[in-house]
N, C-alpha and C positions, 0 to 999 in steps of 0.2 A: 538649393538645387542649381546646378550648373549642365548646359547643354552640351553632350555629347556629339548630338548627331542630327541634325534635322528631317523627320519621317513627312513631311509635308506640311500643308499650312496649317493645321491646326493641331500636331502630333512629335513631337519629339522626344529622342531619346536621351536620359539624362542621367546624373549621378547627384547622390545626396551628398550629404556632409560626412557620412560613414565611409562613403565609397562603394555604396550600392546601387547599382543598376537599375533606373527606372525608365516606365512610361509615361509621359506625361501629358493629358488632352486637353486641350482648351480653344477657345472660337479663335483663330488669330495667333497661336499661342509660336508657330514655327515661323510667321513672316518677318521677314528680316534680322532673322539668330541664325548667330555663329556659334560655334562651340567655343565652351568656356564662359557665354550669356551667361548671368544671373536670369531665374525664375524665380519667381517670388512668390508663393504657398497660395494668395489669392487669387493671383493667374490663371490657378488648375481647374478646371473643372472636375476631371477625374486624375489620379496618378494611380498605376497599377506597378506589382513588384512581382517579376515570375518567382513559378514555388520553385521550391528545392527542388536542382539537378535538371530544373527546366531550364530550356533556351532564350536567351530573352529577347535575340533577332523574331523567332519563332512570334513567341507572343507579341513583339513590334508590328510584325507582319497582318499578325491574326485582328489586331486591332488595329492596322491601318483600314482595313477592308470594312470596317462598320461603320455607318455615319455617326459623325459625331451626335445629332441629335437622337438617334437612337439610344446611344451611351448616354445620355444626358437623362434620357428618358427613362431607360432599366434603372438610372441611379434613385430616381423619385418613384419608382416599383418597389425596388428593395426597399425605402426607407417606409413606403407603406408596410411591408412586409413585415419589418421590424415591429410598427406599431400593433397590426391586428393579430401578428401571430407570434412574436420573439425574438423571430431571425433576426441576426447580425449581418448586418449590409456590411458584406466579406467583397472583396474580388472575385472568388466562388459563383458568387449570388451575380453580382453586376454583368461581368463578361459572360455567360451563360442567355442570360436574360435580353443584355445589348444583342448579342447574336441571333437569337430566336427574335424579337421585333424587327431586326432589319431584311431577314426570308420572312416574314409574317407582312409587311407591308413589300416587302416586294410582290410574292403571291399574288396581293387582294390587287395591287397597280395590274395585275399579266391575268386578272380573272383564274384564277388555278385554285381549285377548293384544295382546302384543306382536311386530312381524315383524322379523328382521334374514337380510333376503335374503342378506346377506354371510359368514355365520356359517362357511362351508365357508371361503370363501377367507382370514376374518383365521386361522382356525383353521391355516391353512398357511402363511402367511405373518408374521403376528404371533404365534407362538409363546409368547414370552416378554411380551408387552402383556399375551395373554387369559388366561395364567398369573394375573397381577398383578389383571386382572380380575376373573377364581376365587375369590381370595384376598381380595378388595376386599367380594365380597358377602359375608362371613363378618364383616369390619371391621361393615358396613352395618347386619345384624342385629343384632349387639353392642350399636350405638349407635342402631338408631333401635325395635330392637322389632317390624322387621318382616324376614322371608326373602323378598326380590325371588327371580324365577325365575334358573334357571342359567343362560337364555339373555340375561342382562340383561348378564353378564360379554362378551357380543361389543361391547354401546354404551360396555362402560365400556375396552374398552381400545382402541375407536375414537376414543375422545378424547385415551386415552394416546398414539396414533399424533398426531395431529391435535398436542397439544401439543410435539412433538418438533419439528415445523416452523413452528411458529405460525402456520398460517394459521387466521382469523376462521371458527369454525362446523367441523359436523362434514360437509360440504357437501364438502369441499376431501380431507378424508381420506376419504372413502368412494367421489368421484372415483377419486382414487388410488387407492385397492385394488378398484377395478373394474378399472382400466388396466394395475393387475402381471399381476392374474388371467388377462387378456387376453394381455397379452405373452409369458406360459407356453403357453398355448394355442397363440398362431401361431408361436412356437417347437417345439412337437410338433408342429403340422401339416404345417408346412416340413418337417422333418426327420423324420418317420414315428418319430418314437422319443416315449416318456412320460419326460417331465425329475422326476429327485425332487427333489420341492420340499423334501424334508427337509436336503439336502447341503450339503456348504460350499459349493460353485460357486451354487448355488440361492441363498443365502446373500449371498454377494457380490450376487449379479446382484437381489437384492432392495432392498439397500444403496445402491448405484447407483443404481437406479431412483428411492428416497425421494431420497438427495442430490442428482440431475436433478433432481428437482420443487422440489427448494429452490432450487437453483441461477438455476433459471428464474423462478423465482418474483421472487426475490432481484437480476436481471439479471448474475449472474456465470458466466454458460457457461464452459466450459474453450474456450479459444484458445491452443493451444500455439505460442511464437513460428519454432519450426521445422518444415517438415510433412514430415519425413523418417519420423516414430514413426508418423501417421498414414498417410501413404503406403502402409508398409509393411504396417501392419494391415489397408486394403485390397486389396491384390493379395495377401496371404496368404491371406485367407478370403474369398473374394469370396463365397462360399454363403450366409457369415456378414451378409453387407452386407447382399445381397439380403431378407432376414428382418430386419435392424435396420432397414432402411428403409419396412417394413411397422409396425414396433412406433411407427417416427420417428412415421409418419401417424397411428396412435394418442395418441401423446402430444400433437402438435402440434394437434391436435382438443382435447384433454382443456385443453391448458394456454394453447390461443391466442396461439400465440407458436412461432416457428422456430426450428431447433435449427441447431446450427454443425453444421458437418462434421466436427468434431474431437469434437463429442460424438456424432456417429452411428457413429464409427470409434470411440469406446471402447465404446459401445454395440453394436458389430458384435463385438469381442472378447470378450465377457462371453456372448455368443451363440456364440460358439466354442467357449468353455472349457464351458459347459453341453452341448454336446453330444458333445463330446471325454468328458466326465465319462460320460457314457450311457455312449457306445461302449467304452469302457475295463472299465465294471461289467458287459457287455453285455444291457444291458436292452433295446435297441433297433438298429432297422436307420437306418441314413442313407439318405435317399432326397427331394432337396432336387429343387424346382420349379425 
C-alpha cells in the first residue's frame, strides 16, 4: 500500500497494489508520510474499502471523526461476534459498531441517558445477540477505559441482528424487532393463549420471520413449483391463515413489498405449530376470531 493523502495522525488515505482506494488506521500511522510512503500491512490497525459507487472522501471523513481507539475497540467486538454468533468481521460490522461506541462513551462522559425502547423485546427475541452484547461491554471496558451502562448491550446486539442480514443502518433491524414483537402479540390475541417466547416453536417462528425479511429484501420469496403443500396447509388450519394474514399486513407495511401466497401458508404453519405448542404445555385456551 502506498499513501495517497495524509487524513491526520493516525489515518491516511491510500492505494493498494491493484489501484484501489483505501483507508487506512493506525496509532501513528499519517506522522511524517508523504504520498507515495510505503505502508506495510502490519502498520494497519484497521484498513477499510468503500462499497460500490460509494465515496471514499465520504467514508475518509466518516472515519476521521471516530477515535481511533474506538475502531480498535468495535474491531475486538466484531471478532467476539464472529466467535459466539458466526458473523464475519466485515467493515459492515466494524464501522457501524466504531460509530456507535464513540456517541456511547460520549453520552455516558456528558451524563445523557440513553433510551432503547426495544430492550424487552430483543431481550426475548435476541437472546443469544444480547448475551454477546453482555459480554462485548466487558471487551469495551478492557479496551477503552470506560464501563458504558448495561443497557448499552441492547444497541450492541441490535447491530449483531442488523449484521446477520446486512441491511444498511440499524433502522432496518429495529423495524424488524418491532414487527416479530407485533406478530407475537396478534398471535396471542387471536388465540386467547400467551405464546412462550422462550420455546423451540417460538424459536423457529422467530427464524422464519428474520429469513422472510431477508428473503424479501433479497427478491427471493419462496414459490413452491407445486401448490399441493401449500394447499394443504390452508384448509388444515384455516384459524392459522386467518392470523398469518394479519401478521402478512404487518410485514407488507414494514417491508413495502407483497408476500406470495406460499409465504403466508408457511407463515400460517409456524402460527399453528406455536399455538398447538400452548395447548399441549396447557398454558392457554384457543379462542380464535
Amino acid at each position: 500500500m502506498r499513501v495517497k493523502r495524509v487524513l491526520n495522525n493516525n489515518a491516511v488515505l491510500a492505494v493498494d497494489d491493484d489501484g484501489k482506494d483505501l483507508v487506512v488506521i493506525g496509532r501513528g500511522l499519517g506522522h511524517g508520510r508523504k504520498p507515495g510512503d510505503e505502508i506495510l500491512r502490519e502498520e494497519a490497525d484497521q484498513v477499510f474499502v468503500a462499497a460500490e459507487n460509494a465515496n471514499m472522501e465520504r467514508l475518509a471523513r466518516f472515519l476521521d471523526d471516530i477515535p481511533l481507539d474506538c475502531l480498535n475497540a468495535a474491531g475486538e467486538v466484531a471478532a467476539l461476534a464472529q466467535e459466539r454468533l458466526g458473523l464475519r468481521v466485515s467493515q459492515a460490522l466494524v464501522v457501524p459498531l466504531a460509530d456507535h461506541l464513540s456517541f456511547a462513551v460520549e453520552r455516558l462522559r456528558e451524563g445523557i441517558p440513553a433510551q432503547f425502547p426495544l430492550a424487552w423485546e430483543v431481550s426475548q427475541l435476541y437472546p443469544r445477540e444480547l448475551a454477546a452484547g453482555r459480554e462485548s461491554l466487558d471487551l469495551v471496558a478492557a479496551s477503552l477505559g470506560v464501563r458504558l451502562n448495561d443497557e448499552e448491550a441492547v444497541a450492541l446486539a441490535m447491530h449483531f441482528v442488523n449484521a446477520q442480514f446486512a441491511t444498511a443502518g440499524m433502522e432496518k433491524a429495529m423495524q424488524m424487532t418491532g414487527v416479530i414483537s407485533q406478530a407475537f402479540a396478534l398471535v396471542d390475541g387471536a388465540f386467547g393463549v400467551t405464546v412462550d417466547q422462550q420455546s423451540m416453536n417460538a424459536a423457529r417462528f422467530v427464524t422464519h420471520l428474520r429469513y422472510l425479511f431477508s428473503r424479501v429484501a433479497s427478491g427471493k420469496q419462496i414459490a413452491e413449483e407445486s401448490p399441493v403443500l401449500v394447499n394443504a396447509i390452508m384448509q388444515g388450519h384455516p384459524e392459522a391463515v386467518v392470523c398469518a394474514a394479519k401478521i402478512q399486513y404487518l410485514l407488507e407495511m414494514a417491508l413495502d413489498a407483497a408476500l406470495t401466497r406460499d409465504e403466508v401458508a408457511y407463515l400460517a404453519l409456524h402460527v399453528a405449530r406455536l399455538v398447538a405448542d400452548v395447548l399441549v404445555s396447557g398454558r392457554g385456551t384457543a379462542s380464535p376470531e
